[in-house]
N, C-alpha and C positions, 0 to 999 in steps of 0.2 A: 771427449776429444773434439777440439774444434781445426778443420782443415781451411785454412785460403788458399785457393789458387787464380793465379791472373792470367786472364784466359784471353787478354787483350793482346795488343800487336806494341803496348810501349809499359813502359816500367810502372809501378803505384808506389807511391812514399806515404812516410807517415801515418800507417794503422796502427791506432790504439785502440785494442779491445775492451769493451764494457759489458760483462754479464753480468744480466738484471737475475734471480732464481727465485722460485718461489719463497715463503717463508720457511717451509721443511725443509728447504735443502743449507746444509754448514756447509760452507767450504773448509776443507783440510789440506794443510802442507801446501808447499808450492806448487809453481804452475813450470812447464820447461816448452821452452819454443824449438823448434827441429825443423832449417831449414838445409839441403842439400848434404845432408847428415852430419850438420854441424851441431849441435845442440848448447841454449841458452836457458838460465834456472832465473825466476824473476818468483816475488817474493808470493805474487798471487794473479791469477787471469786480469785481474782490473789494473795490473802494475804491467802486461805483457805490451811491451810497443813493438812493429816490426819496419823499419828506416827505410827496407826498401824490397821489392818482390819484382822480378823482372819478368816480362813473359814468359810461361811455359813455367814458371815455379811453382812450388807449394810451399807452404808453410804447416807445420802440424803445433797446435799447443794444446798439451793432455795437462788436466789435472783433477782434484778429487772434491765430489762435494759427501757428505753425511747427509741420511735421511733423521732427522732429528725425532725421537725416541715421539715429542707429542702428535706428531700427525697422525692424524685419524683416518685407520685401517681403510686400504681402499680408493684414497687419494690421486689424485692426479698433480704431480707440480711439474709446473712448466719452468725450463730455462733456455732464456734467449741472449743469446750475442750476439753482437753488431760492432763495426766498426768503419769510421769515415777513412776516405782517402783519399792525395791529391796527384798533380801531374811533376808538380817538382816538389826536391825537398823544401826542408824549411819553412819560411812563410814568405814567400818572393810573391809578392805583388802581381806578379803574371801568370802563377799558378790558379788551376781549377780545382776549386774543390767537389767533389763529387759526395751523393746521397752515402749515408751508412751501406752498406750490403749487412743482411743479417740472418741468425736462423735458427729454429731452436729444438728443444729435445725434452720430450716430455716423460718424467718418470714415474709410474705407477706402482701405487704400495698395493702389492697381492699378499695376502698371506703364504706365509712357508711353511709352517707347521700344523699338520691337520684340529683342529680345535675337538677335544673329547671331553666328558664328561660321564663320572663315576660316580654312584650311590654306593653305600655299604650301612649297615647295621651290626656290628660286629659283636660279639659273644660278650668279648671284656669292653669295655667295662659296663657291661649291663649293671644293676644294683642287687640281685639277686646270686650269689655264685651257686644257689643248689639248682637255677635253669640251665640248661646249655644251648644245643644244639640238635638237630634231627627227632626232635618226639613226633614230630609227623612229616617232614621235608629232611631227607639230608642236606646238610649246610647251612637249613636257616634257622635263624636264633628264634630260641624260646622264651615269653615272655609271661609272665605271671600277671594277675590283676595286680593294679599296683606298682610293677615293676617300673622301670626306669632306663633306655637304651639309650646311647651313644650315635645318631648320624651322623653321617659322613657325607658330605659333597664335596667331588674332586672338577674341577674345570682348569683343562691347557686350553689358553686362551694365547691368540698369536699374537708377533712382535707390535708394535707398537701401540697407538690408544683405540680403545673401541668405548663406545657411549651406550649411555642407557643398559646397560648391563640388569639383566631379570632373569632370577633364579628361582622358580617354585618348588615347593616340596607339595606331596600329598599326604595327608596326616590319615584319613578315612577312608573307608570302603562303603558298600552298603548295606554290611551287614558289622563290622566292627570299627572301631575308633581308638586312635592314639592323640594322645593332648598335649601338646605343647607348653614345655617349662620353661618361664619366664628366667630373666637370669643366666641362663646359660649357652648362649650365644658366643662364637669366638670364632674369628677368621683372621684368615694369612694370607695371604701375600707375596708369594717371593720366599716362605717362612719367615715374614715380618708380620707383626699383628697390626692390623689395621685400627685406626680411631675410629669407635661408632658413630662419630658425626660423620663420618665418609659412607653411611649405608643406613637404609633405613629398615625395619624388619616389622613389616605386616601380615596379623591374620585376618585370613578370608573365612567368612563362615555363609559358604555358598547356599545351603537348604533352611536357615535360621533356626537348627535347632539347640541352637545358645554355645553351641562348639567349634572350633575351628578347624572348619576340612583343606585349607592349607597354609602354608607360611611363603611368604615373598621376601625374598631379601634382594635388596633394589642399590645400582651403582651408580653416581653420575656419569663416570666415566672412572677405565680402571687403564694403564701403563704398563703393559712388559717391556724393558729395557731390549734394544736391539742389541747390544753385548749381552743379552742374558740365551741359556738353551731355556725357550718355553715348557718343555716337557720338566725340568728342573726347578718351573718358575711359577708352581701353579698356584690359583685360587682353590683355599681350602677351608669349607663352612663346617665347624662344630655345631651341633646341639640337642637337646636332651629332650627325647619324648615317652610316656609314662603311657602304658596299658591303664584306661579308663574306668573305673568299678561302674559300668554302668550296662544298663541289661541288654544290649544289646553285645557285648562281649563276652565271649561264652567258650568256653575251652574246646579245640578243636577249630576255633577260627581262623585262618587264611587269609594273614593282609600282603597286597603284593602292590606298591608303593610307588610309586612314581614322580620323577624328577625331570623339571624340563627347565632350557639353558635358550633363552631369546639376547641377541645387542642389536645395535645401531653399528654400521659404517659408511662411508661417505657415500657403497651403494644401497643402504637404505639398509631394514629389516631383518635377521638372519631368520629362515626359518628356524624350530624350535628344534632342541635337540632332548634327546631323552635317554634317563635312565634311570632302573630300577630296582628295587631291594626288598627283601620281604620279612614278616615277622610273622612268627606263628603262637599263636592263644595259648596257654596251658591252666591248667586248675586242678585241683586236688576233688579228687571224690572221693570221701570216707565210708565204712561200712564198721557198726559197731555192734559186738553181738555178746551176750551173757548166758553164761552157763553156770549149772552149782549138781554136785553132788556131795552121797552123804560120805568121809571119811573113816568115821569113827562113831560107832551107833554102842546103845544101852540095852545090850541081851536080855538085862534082869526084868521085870516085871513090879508092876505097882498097884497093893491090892487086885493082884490077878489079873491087870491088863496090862498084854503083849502090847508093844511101837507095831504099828501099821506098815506090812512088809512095803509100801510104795516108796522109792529111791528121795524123796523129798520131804517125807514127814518121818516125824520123830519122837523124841520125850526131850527132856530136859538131860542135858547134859552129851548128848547128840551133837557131831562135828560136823560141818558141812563147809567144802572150800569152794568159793566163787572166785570164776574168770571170768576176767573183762576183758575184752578183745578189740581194739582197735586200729583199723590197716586201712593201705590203701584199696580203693576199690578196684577194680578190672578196668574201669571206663578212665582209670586215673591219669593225669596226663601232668600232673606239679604237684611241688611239696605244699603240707601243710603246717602252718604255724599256729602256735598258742592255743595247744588244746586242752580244756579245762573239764574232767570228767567228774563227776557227781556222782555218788550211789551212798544212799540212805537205807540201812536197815532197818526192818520192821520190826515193831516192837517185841519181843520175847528172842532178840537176837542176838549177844554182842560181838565185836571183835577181836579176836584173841592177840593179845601184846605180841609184835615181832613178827606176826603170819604173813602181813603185807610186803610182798616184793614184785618190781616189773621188771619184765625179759628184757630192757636197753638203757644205756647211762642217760641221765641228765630227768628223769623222770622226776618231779619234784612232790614229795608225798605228805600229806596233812591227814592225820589219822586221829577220831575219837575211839569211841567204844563203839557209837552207832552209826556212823559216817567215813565214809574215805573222798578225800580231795585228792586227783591229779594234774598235776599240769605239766604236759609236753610240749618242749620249745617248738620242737621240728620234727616232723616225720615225713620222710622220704616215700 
């Protein structure tokens, strides 16, 4: 809203106003001039002329400018108007023209919406569905050597453009490591997928121990639409990191993970923001244990020797059934896969056709006379 008043003792003619505005600000819609509660609609402030203002008047002309979506959070744009004016109308030769009078109003882009920022590592779609959740943390995901997990970075970032946008994850701890899988990167925008030439994404391998303790995903600058709700409009980074086989990862480990959110705006630096998400180590510890008694024993005698009352010796034609027993151990904290058991009978021993069977489905059984092969996909 720009106000004239003529605060002189004779009339002023001929103001025509000129606002200059920074580049961020659009003008929208008309301008209307409002003097002595008359009101005039002119097509824009730089079209508003005013013929005539006599002492003791005002003049009021309001109208609207847009902060345009690119300026850069934090901004100051200045808008100044000015306008000349003389003693008579028209252009009479004996009129004075007088300096501009001018003044201006400076608008500053604050942020409106608090800027947050989310980590998550969520169950599904880890790559494992016999891990869950809670083997040693309720709520945080369990992850096998090997496995595979889904991160999540969420950042509300406020209305208009902010620069230099720097997103860290932490992959490592001091005692364990997750690795970073190439390929699987994917962010959004608005829920638009961005072009990877709009971002760059590097690992830092802080200690050089040939692995990367974190990932940078770097912005030139990023846009929230000032018609958009920021909380509605956020940035959102996928990607995929893998439980390391490597000896430092060891079941019962504890990574608790951290994510920090740096930009630029026209005041400089954000401090960093942070947040955090954990994942917990699991492994399989097996315990495998064999036992044999005699079933079915030969009471007769052979040339006068009596079978040796001991539960494990015999004569010939002596039945004896072996279990094989393998389970999870007490220490166990994940499943195991593809277990391959072996047991080779000793010579004077064979297998009797049909005797082999295991207490659960999917057992895959390879049976000679002197030999049994198993292989178990998965044990819980």
């Amino acid at each position: 809203q720009v106000t004239l008043r003529n605060l002189g003792a004779g009339p002023a003619y001929d103001m025509a106003l000129q606002d200059i505005a920074a580049a961020g600000l659009i003008p929208e819609g008309p301008a209307t001039l409002t003097i002595g509660g008359v009101s005039t609609v002119f097509a824009s402030v730089n079209d508003v002329v005013v013929s005539r203002l006599l002492p003791g008047e005002v003049a009021i002309i309001s109208y609207a400018a847009r902060v345009a979506d690119s300026v850069l959070v934090g901004s100051a744009l200045p808008n100044t108007v000015s306008t000349p004016y003389s003693s008579l109308p028209g252009a009479s030769p004996d009129e004075r023209i007088y300096a501009p009078v001018l003044d201006d109003a400076v608008v500053r882009i604050e942020p409106s919406t608090e800027v947050t920022l989310v980590k998550a590592i969520p169950v599904a779609p880890t790559s494992d569905v016999n891990t869950g959740d809670g083997q040693f943390r309720a709520g945080i995901t369990d992850l096998g050597i090997g496995e595979t997990a889904r991160i999540e970075l969420t950042a509300v970032l406020p209305r208009g453009t902010i620069a230099n946008l720097v997103l860290t994850d932490q992959l490592t701890t001091t005692t364990a490591k997750l690795g970073f899988v190439p390929g699987t990167v994917a962010i959004t925008l608005g829920g638009v997928t961005l072009d990877p030439s709009s971002y760059t994404v590097t690992l830092v391998d802080g200690d050089g121990d040939g692995i990367a303790d974190e990932v940078q995903f770097r912005f030139n600058s990023l846009t929230v639409p000032g018609a958009e709700n920021p909380s509605a409009y956020p940035l959102v980074i996928h990607y995929n990191a893998v439980a390391l086989d490597v000896a430092e990862n060891q079941g019962g480990d504890q990574l608790d993970l951290q994510a920090s959110l740096r930009f630029d705006t026209a005041n400089g630096t954000t401090q960093p923001l942070l947040a955090t998400a954990g994942v917990d180590l699991v492994a399989p510890q097996l315990v495998l244990t064999k036992s044999a008694v005699k079933t079915v024993s030969d009471t007769g005698s052979l040339h006068g020797l009596v079978p040796p009352p001991a539960p494990l010796s015999g004569t010939a034609g002596d039945i004896f059934t072996y279990t094989l027993t393998v389970g999870q151990a007490a220490g166990s904290s994940g499943p195991a896969y593809d277990l391959m058991l072996n047991d080779i009978l000793p010579q004077g021993l064979s297998i009797i056709t049909g005797s082999v069977v295991a207490s659960i489905d999917g057992v895959v059984l390879d049976v000679t006379a002197t030999s049994l092969n198993a292989t178990v996909a998965l044990l819980l």
